[in-house]
MOPAC internal coordinates of N, CA, C and O (Angstrom, degrees):
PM7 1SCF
backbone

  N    0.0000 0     0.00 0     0.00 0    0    0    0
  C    1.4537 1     0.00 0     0.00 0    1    0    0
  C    1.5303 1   110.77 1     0.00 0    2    1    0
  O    1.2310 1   117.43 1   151.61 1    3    2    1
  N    1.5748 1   122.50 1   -28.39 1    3    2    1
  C    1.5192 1   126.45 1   173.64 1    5    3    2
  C    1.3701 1   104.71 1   -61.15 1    6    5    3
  O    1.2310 1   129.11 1   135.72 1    7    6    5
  N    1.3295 1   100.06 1   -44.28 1    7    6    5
  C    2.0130 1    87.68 1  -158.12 1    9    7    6
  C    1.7709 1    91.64 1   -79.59 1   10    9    7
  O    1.2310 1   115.46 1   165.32 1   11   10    9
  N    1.2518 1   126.22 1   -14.68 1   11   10    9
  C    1.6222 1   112.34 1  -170.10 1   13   11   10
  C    1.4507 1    81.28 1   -67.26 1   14   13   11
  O    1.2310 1   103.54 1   110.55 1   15   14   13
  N    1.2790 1   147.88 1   -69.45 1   15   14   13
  C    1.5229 1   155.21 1  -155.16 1   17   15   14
  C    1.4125 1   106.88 1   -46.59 1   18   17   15
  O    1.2310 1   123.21 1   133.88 1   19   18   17
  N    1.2399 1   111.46 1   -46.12 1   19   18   17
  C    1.3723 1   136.65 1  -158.57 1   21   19   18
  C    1.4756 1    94.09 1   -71.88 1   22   21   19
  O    1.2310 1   117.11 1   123.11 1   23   22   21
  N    1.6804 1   123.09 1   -56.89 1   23   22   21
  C    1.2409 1   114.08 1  -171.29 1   25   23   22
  C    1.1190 1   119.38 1   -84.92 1   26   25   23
  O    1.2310 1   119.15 1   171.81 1   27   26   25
  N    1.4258 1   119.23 1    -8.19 1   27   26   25
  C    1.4735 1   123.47 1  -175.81 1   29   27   26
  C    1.5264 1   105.62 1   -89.87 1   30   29   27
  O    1.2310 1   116.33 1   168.30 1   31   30   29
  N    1.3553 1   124.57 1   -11.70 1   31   30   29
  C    1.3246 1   120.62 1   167.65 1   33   31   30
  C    1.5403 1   105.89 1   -78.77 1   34   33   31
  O    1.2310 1   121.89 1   151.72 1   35   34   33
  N    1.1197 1   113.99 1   -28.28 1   35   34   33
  C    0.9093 1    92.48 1  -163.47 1   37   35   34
  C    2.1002 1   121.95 1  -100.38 1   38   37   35
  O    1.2310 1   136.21 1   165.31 1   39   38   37
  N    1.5716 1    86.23 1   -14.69 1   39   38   37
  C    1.9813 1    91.74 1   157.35 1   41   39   38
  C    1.8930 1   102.74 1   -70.58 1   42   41   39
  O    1.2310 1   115.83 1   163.07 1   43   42   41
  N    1.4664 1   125.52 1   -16.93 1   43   42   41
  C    1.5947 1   124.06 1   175.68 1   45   43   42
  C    1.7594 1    98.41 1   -52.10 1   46   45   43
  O    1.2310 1   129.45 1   133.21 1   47   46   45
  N    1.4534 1    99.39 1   -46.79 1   47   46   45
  C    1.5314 1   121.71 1  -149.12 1   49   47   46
  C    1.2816 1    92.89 1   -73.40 1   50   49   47
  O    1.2310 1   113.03 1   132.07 1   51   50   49
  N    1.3857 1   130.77 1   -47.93 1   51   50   49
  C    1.8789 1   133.22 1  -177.54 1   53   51   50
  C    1.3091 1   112.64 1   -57.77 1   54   53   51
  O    1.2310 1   127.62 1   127.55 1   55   54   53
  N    1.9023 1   102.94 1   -52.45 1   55   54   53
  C    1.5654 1   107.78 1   179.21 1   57   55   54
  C    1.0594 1   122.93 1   -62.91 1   58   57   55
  O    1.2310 1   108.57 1   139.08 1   59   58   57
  N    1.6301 1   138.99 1   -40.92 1   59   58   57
  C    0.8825 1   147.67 1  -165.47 1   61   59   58
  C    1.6450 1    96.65 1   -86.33 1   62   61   59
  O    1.2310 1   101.29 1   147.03 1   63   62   61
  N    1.4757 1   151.68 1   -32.97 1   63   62   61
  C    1.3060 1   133.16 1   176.09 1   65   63   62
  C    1.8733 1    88.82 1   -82.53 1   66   65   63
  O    1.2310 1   105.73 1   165.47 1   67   66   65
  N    0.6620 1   144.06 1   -14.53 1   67   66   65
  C    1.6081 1   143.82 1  -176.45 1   69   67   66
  C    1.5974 1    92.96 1   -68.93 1   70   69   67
  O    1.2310 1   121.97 1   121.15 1   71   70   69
  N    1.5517 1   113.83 1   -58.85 1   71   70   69
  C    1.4847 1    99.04 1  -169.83 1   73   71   70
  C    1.5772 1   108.99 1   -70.87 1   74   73   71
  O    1.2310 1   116.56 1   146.29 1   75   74   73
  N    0.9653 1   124.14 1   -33.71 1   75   74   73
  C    1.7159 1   139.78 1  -165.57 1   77   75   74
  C    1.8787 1    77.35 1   -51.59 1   78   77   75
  O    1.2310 1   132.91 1   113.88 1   79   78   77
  N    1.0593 1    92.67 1   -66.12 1   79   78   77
  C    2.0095 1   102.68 1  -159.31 1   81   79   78
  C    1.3064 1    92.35 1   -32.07 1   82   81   79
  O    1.2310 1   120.02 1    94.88 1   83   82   81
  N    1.5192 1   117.57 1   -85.12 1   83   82   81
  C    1.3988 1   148.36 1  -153.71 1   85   83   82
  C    1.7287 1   103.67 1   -44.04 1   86   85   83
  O    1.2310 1   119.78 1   134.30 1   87   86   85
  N    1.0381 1   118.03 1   -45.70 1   87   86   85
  C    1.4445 1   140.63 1  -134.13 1   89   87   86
  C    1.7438 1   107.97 1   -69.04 1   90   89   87
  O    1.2310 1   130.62 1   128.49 1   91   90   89
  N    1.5618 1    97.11 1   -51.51 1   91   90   89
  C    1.6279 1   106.09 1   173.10 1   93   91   90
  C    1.5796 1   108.77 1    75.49 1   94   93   91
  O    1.2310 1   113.32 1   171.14 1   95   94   93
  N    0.8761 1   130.23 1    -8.86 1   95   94   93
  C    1.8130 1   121.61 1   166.09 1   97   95   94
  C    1.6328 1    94.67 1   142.02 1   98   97   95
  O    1.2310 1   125.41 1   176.36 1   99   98   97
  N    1.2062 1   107.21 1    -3.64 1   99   98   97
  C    1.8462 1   100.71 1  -168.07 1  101   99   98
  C    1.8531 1   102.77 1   -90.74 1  102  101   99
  O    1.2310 1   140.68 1   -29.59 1  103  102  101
  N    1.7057 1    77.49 1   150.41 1  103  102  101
  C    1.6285 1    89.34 1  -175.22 1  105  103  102
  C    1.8468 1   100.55 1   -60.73 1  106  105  103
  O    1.2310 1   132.36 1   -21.18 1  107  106  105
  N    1.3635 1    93.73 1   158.82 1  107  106  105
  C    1.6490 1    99.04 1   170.85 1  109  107  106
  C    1.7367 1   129.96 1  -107.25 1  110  109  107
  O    1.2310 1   115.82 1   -81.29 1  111  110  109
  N    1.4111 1   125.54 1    98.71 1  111  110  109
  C    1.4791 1   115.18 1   179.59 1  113  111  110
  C    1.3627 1   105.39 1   -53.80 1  114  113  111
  O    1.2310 1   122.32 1   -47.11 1  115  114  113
  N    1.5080 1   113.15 1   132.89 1  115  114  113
  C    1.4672 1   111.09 1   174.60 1  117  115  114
  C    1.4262 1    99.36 1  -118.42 1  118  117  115
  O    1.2310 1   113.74 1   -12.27 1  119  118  117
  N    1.4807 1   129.44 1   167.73 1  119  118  117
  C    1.3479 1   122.06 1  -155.20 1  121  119  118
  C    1.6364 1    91.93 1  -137.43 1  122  121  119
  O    1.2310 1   108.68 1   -65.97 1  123  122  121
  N    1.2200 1   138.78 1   114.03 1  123  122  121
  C    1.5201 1   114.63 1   146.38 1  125  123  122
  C    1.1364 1   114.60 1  -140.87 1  126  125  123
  O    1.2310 1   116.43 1    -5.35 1  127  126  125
  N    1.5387 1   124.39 1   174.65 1  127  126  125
  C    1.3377 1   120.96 1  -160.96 1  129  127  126
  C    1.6993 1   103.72 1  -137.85 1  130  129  127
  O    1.2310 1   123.77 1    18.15 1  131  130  129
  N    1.7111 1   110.37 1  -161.85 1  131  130  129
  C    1.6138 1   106.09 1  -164.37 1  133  131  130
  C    1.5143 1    83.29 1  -162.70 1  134  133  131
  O    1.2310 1   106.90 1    12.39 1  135  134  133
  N    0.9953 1   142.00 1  -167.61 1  135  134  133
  C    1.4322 1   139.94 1  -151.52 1  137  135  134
  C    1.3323 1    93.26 1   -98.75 1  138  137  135
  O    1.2310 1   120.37 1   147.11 1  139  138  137
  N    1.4727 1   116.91 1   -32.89 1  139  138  137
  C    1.8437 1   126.16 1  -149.92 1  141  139  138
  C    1.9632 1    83.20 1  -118.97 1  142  141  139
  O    1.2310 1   114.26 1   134.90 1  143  142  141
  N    1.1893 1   128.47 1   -45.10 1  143  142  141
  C    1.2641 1   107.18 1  -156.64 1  145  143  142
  C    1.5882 1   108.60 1  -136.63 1  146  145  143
  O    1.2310 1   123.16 1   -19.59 1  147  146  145
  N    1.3420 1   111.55 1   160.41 1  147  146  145
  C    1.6624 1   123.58 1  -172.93 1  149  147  146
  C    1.6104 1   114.63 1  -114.95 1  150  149  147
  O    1.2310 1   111.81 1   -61.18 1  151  150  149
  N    1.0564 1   133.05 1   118.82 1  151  150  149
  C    1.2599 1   143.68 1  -143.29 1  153  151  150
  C    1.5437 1    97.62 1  -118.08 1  154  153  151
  O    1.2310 1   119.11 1   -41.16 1  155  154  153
  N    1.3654 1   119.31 1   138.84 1  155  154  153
  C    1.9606 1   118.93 1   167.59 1  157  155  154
  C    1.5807 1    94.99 1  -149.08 1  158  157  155
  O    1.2310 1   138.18 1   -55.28 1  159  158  157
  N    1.2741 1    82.36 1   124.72 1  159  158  157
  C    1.8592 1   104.52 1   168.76 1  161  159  158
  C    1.7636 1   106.49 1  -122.18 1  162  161  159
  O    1.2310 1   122.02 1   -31.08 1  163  162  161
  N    1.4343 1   113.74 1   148.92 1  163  162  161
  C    1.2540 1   115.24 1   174.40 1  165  163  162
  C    1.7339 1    92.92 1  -120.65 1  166  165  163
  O    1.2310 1   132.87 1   -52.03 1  167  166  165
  N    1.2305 1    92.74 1   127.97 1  167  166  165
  C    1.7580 1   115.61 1   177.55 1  169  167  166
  C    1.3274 1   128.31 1  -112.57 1  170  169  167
  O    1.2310 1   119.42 1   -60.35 1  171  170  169
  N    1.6684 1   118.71 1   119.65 1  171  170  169
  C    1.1286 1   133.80 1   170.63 1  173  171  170
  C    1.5822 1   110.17 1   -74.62 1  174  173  171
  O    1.2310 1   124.78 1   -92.09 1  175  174  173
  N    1.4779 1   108.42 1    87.91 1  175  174  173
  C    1.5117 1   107.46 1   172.26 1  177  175  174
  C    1.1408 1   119.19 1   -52.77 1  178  177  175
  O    1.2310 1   102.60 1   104.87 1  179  178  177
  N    1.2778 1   149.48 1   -75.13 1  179  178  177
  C    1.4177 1   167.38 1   104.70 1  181  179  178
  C    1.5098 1   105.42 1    43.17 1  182  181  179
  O    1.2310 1   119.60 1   124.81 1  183  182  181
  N    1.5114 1   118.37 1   -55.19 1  183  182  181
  C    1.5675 1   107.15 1   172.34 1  185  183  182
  C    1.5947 1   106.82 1  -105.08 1  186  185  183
  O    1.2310 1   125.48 1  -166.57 1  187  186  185
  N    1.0216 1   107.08 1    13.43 1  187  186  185
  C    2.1336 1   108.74 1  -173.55 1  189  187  186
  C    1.8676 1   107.80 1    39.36 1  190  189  187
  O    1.2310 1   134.86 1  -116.84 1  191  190  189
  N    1.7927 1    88.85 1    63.16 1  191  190  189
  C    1.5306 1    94.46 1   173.08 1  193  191  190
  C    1.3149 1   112.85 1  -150.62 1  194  193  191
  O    1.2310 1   122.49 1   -50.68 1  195  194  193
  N    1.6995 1   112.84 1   129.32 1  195  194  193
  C    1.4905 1   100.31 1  -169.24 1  197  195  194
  C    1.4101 1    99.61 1   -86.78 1  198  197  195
  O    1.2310 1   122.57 1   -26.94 1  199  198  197
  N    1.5826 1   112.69 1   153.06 1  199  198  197
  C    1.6901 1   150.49 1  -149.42 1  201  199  198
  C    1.9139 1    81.49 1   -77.13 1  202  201  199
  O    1.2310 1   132.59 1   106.68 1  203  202  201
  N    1.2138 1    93.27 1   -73.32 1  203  202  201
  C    1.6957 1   120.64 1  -146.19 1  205  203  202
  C    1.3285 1   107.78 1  -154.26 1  206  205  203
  O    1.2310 1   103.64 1   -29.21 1  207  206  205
  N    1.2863 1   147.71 1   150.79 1  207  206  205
  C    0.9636 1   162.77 1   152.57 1  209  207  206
  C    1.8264 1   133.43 1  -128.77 1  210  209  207
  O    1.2310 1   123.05 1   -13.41 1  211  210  209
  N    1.5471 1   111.76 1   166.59 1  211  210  209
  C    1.6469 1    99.30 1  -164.04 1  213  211  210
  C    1.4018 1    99.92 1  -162.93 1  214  213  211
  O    1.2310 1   119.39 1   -50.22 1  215  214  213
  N    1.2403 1   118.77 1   129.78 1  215  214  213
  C    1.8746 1   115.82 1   169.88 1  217  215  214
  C    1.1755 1   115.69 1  -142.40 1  218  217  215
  O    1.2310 1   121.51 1   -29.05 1  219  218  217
  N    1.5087 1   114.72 1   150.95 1  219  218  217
  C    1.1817 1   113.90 1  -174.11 1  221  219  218
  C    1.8216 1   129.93 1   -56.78 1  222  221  219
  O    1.2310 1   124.02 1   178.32 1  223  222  221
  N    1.3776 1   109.88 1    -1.68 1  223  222  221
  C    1.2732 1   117.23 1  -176.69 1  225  223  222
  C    1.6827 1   111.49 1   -78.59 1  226  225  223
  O    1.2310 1   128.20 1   140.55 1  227  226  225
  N    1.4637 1   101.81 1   -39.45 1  227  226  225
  C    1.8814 1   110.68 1   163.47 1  229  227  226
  C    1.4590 1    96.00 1   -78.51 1  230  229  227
  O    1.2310 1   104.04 1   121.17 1  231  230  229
  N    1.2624 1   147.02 1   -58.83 1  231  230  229
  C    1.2867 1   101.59 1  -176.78 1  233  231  230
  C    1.1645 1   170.33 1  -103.27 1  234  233  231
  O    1.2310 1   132.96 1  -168.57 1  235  234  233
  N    1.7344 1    92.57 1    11.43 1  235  234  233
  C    0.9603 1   133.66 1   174.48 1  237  235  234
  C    1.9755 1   101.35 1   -66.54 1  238  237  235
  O    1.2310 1   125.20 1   154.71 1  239  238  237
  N    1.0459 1   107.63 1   -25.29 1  239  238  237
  C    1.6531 1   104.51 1  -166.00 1  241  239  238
  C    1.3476 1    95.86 1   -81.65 1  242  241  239
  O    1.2310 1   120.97 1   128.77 1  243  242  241
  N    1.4797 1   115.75 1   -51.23 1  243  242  241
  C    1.0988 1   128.83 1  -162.14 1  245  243  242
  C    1.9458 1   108.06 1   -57.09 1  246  245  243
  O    1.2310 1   123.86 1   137.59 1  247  246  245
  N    1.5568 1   110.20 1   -42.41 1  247  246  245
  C    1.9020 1   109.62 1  -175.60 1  249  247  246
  C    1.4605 1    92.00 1  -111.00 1  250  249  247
  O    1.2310 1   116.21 1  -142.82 1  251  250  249
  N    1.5966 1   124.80 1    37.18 1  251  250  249
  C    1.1246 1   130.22 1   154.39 1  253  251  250
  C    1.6293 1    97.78 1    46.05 1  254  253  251
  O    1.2310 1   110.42 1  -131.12 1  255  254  253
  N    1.4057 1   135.61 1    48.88 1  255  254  253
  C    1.5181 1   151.97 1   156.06 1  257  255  254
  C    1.8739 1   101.80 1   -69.30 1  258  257  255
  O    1.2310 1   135.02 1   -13.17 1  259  258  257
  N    1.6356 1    88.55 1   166.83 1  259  258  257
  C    1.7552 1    87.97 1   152.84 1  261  259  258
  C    1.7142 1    93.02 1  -109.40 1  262  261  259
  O    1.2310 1   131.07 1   -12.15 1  263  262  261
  N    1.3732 1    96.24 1   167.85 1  263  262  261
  C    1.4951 1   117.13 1  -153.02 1  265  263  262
  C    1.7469 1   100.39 1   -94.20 1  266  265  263
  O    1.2310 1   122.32 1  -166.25 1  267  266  265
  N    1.7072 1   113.16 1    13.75 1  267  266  265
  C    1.6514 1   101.82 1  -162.86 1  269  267  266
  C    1.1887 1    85.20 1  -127.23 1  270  269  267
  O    1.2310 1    99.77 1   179.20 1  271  270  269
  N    1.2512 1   154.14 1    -0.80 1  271  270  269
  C    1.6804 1   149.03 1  -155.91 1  273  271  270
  C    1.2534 1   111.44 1  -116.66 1  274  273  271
  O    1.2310 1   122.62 1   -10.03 1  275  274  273
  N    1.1560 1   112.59 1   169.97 1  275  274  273
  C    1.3991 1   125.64 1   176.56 1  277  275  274
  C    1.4949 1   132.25 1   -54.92 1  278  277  275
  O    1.2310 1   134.14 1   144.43 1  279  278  277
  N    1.5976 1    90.26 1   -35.57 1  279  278  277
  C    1.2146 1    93.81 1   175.16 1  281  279  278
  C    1.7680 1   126.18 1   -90.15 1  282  281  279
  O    1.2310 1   131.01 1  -176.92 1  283  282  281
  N    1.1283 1    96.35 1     3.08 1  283  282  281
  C    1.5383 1   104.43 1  -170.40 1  285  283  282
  C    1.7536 1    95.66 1  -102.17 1  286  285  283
  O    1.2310 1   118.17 1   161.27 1  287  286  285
  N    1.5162 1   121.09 1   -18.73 1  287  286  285
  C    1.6772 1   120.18 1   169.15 1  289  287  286
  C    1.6100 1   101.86 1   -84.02 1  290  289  287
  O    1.2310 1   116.94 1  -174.05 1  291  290  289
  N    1.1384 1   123.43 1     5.95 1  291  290  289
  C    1.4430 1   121.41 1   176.02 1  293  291  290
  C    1.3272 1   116.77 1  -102.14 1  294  293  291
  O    1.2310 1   132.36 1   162.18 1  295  294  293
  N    1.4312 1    93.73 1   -17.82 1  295  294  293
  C    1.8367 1   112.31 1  -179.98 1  297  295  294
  C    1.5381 1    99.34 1   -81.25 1  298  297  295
  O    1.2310 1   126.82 1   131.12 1  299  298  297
  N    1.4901 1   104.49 1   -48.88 1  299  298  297
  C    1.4819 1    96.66 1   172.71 1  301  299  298
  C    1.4198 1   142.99 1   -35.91 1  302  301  299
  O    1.2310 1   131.20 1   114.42 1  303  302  301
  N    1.5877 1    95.99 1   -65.58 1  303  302  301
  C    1.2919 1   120.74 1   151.67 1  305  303  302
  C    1.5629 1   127.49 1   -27.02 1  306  305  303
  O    1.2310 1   128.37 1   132.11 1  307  306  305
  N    1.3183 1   101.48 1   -47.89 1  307  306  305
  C    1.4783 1   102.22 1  -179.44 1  309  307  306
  C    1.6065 1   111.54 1   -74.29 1  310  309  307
  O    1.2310 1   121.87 1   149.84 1  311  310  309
  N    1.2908 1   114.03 1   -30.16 1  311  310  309
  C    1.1568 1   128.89 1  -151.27 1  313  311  310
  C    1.7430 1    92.56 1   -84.62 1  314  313  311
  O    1.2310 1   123.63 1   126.39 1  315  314  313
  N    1.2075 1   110.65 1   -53.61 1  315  314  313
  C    1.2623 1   120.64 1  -168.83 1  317  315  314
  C    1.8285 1   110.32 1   -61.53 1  318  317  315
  O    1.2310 1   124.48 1   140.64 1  319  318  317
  N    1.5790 1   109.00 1   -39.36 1  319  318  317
  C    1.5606 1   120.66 1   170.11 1  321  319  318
  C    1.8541 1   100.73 1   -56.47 1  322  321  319
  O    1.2310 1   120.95 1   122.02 1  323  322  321
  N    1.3602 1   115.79 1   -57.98 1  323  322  321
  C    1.5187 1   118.23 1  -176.01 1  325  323  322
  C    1.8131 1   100.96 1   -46.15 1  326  325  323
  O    1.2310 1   129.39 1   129.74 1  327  326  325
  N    1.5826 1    99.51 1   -50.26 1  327  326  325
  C    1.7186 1    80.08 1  -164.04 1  329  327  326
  C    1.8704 1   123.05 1   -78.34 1  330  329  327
  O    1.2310 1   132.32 1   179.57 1  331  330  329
  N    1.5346 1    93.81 1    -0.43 1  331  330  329
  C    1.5395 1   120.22 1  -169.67 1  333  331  330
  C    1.7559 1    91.10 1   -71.31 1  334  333  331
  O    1.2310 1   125.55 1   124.41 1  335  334  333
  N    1.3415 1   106.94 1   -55.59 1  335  334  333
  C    1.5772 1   133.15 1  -168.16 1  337  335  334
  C    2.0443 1   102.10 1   -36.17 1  338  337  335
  O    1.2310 1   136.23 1   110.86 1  339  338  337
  N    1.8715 1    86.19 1   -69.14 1  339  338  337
  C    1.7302 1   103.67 1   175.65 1  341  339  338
  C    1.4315 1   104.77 1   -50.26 1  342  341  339
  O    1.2310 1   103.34 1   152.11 1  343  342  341
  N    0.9161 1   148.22 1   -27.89 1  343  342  341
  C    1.3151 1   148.29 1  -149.96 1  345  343  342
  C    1.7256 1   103.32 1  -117.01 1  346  345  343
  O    1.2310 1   121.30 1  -178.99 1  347  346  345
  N    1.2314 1   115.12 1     1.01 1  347  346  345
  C    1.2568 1   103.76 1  -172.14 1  349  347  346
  C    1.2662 1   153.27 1    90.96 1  350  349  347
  O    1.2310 1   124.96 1   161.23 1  351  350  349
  N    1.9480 1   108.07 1   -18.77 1  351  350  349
  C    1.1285 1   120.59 1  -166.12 1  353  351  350
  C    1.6708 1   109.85 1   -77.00 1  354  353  351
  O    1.2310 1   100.32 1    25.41 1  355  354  353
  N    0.8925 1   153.26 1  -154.59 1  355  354  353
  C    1.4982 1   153.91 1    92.74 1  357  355  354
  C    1.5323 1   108.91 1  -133.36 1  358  357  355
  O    1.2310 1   113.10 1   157.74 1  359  358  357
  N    0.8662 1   130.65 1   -22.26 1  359  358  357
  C    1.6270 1   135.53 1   164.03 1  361  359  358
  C    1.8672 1   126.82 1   -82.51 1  362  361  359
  O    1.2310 1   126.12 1   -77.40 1  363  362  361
  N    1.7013 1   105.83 1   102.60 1  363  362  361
  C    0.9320 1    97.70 1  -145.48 1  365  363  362
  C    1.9961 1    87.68 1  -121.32 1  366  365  363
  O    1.2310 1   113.48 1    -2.93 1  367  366  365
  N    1.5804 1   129.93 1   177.07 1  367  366  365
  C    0.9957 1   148.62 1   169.00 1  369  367  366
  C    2.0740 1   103.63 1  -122.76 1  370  369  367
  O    1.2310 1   135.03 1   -67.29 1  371  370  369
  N    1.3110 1    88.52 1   112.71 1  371  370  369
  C    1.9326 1    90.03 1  -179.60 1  373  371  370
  C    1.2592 1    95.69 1  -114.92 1  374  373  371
  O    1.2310 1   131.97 1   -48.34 1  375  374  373
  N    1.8333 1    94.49 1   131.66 1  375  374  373
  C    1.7875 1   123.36 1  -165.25 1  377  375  374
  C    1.2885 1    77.32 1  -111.28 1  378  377  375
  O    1.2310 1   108.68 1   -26.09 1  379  378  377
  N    1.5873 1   138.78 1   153.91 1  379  378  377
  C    0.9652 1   148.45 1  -146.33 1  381  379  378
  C    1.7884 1    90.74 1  -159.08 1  382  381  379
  O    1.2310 1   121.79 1   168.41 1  383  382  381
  N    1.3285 1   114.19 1   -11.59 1  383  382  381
  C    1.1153 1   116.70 1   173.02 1  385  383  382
  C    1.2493 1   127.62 1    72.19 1  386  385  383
  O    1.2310 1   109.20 1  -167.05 1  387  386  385
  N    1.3970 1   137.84 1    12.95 1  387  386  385
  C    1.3724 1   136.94 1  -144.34 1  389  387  386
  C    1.7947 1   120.35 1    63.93 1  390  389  387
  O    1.2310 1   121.63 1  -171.13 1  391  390  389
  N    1.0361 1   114.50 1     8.87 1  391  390  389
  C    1.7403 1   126.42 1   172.24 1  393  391  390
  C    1.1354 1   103.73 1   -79.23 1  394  393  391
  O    1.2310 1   118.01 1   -40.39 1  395  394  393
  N    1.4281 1   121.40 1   139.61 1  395  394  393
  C    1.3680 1   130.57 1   132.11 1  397  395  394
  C    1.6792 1   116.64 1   -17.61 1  398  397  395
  O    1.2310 1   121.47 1   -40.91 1  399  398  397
  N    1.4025 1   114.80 1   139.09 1  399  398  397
  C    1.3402 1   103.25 1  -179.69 1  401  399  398
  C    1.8954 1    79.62 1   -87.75 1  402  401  399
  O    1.2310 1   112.89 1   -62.23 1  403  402  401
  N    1.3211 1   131.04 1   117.77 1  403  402  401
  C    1.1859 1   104.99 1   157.88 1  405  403  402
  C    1.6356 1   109.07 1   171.32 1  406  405  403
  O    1.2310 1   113.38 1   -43.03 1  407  406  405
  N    1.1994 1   130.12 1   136.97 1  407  406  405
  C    1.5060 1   112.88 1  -164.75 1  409  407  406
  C    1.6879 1   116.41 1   102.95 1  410  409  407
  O    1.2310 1   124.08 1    37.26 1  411  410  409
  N    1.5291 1   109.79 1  -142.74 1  411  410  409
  C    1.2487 1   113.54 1   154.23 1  413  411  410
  C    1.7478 1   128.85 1   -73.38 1  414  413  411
  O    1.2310 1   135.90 1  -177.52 1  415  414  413
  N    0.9745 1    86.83 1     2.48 1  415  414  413
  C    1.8532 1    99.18 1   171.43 1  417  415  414
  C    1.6262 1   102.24 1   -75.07 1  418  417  415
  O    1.2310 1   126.03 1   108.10 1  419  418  417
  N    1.7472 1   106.01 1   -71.90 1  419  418  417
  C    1.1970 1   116.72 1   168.15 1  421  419  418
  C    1.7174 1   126.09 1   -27.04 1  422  421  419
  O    1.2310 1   121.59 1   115.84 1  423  422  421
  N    1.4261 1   114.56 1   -64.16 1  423  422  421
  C    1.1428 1   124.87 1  -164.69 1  425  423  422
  C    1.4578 1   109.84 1   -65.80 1  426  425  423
  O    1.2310 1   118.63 1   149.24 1  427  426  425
  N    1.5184 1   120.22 1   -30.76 1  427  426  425
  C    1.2817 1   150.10 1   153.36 1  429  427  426
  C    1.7691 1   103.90 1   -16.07 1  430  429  427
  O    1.2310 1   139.03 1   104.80 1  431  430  429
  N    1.7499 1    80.72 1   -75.20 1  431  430  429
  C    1.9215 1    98.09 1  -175.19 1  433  431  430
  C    1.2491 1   109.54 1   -47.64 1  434  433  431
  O    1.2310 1   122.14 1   115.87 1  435  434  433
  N    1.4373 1   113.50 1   -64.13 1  435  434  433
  C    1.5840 1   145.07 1  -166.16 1  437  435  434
  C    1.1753 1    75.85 1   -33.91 1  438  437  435
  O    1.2310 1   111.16 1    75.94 1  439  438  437
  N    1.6696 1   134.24 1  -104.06 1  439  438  437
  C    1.2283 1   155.92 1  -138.59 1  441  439  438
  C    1.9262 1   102.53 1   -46.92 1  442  441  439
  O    1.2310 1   121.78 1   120.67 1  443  442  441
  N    1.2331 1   114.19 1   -59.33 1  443  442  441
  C    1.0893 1   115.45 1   170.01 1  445  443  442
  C    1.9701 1   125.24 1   -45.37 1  446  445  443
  O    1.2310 1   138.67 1   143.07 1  447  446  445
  N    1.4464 1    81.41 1   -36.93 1  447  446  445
  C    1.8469 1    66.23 1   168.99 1  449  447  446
  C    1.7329 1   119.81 1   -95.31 1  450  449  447
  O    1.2310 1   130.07 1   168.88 1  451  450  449
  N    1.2685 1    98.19 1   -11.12 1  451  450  449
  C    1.7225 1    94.89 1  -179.25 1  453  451  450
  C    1.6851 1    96.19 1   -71.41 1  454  453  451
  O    1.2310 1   118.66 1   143.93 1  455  454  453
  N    1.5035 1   120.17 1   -36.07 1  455  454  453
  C    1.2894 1   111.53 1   169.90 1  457  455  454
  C    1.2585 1   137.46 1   -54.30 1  458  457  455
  O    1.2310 1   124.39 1   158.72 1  459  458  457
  N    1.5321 1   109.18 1   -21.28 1  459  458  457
  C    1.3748 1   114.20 1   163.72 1  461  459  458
  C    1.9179 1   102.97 1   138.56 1  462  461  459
  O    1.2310 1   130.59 1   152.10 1  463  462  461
  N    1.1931 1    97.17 1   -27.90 1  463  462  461
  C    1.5634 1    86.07 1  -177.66 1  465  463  462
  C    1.3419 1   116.42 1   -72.37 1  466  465  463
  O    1.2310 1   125.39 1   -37.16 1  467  466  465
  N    1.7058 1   107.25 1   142.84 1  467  466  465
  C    1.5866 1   105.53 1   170.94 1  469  467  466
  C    1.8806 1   119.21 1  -116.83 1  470  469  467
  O    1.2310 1   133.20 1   -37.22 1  471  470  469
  N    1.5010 1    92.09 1   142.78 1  471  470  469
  C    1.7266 1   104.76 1  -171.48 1  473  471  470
  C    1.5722 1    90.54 1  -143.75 1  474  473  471
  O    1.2310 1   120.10 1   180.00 1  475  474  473

């Protein structure tokens, strides 16, 4: 059970200097989830401050969704591009977090770029 910990810090440790590299000054969408819900924060690496943030628990309430489906990480997505928009961003870095790109991860992305942000 140490070394599972052990190695999973340490693919954290690859991905996370991977995005730093790649990234170029742009905030980073980071993606994570919970059995029931899908979470999006936009992160100011550089000042260690999140942008905006969005989860399926606001918006799922809000278009009366359930909060675990596909379609309610698409709400996210949208939601999270709208608040990216107010804030200024449109150039974004998407952390996928160690997820599968695929599912509600996916639909996540999808939604975010029809909203306008680009990664």
């Amino acid at each position: 059970m140490a070394n599972q910990k052990h190695l999973f810090e340490r693919r954290r440790r690859r991905v996370r200097y991977h995005i730093a590299r790649v990234s170029g000054g742009r905030p980073r969408l980071s993606v994570y989830r919970s059995g029931k819900h899908i979470y999006a924060q936009l992160i100011d690496d550089a000042a260690h401050q999140t942008i905006a943030s969005a989860s399926s628990t606001e918006s799922a309430k809000d278009a009366g969704l359930k909060s675990y489906n596909i379609a309610a990480a698409s709400a996210v997505g949208k939601l999270i591009a709208e608040r990216a928009k107010e804030k200024g961003v449109k150039q974004v870095v998407f952390d996928r977090g160690g997820y599968l790109y695929h599912g509600r991860v996916k639909a996540l992305a999808e939604a975010a770029r029809e909203g306008g942000l680009e990664f």
